[in-house]
C-alpha positions in Angstrom: 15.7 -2.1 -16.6 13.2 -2.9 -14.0 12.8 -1.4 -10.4 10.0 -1.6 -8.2 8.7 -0.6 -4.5 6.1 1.0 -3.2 4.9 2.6 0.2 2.1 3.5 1.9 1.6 6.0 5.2 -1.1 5.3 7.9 -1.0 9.9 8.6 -2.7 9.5 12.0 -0.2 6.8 13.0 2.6 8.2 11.6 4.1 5.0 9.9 5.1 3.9 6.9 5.2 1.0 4.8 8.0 0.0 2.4 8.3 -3.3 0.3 8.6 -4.7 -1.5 12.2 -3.8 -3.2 12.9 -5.7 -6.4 15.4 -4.8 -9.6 15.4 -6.8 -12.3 18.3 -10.2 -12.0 20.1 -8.4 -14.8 20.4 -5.3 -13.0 21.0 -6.6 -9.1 24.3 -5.9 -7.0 24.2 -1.9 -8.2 23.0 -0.2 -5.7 20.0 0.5 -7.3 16.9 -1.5 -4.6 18.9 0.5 -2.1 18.6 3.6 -3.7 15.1 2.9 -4.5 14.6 2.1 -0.6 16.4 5.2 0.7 14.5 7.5 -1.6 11.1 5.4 -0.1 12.1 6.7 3.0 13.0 9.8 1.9 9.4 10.8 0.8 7.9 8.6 3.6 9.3 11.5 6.0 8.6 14.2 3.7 5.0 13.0 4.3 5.3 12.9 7.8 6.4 9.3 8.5 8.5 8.9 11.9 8.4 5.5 11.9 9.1 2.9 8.1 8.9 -0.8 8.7 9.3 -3.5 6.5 8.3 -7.1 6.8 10.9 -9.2 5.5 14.8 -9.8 6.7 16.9 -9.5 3.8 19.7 -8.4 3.4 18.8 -5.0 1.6 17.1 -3.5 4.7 19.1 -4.8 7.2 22.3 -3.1 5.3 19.7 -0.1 4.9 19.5 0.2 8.8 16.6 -1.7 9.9 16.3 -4.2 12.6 14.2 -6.7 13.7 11.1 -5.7 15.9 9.3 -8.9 16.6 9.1 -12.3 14.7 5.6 -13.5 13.5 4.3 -16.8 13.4 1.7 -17.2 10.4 -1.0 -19.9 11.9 -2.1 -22.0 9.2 -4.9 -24.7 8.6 -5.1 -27.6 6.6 -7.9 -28.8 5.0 
């Protein structure tokens, strides 16, 4: 089985960081990226988070609670 995330915490800011949340095709639709994400939250408070985001709108985060803040536009340039 394969399962991976990771997170990272800006201390003087207070946030955190969480993505991304991927299991392995074999292993999706058990509850296992969302157990992974809650227990990333988990420590992100334990390590004084008050605030996670995530950049990305599937389905996994927005069943996990999040919502979306603002919408990005990536500026690109051809060459």
């Amino acid at each position: 089985m394969h399962l991976m995330w990771e997170w990272w915490l800006c201390e003087e800011k207070k946030v955190a960081y969480v993505e991304p949340v991927c299991t392995d095709p074999d292993f999706r639709k058990k509850g296992l990226g969302k157990a992974a994400l809650l227990e990333s939250i988990r420590r992100c408070i334990e390590f004084g988070a008050e605030e996670v985001i995530v950049e990305s709108s599937l389905p996994i985060y927005l069943s996990s609670g999040f919502f979306p803040k603002f919408i990005r536009h990536p500026w690109d340039k051809e060459f």
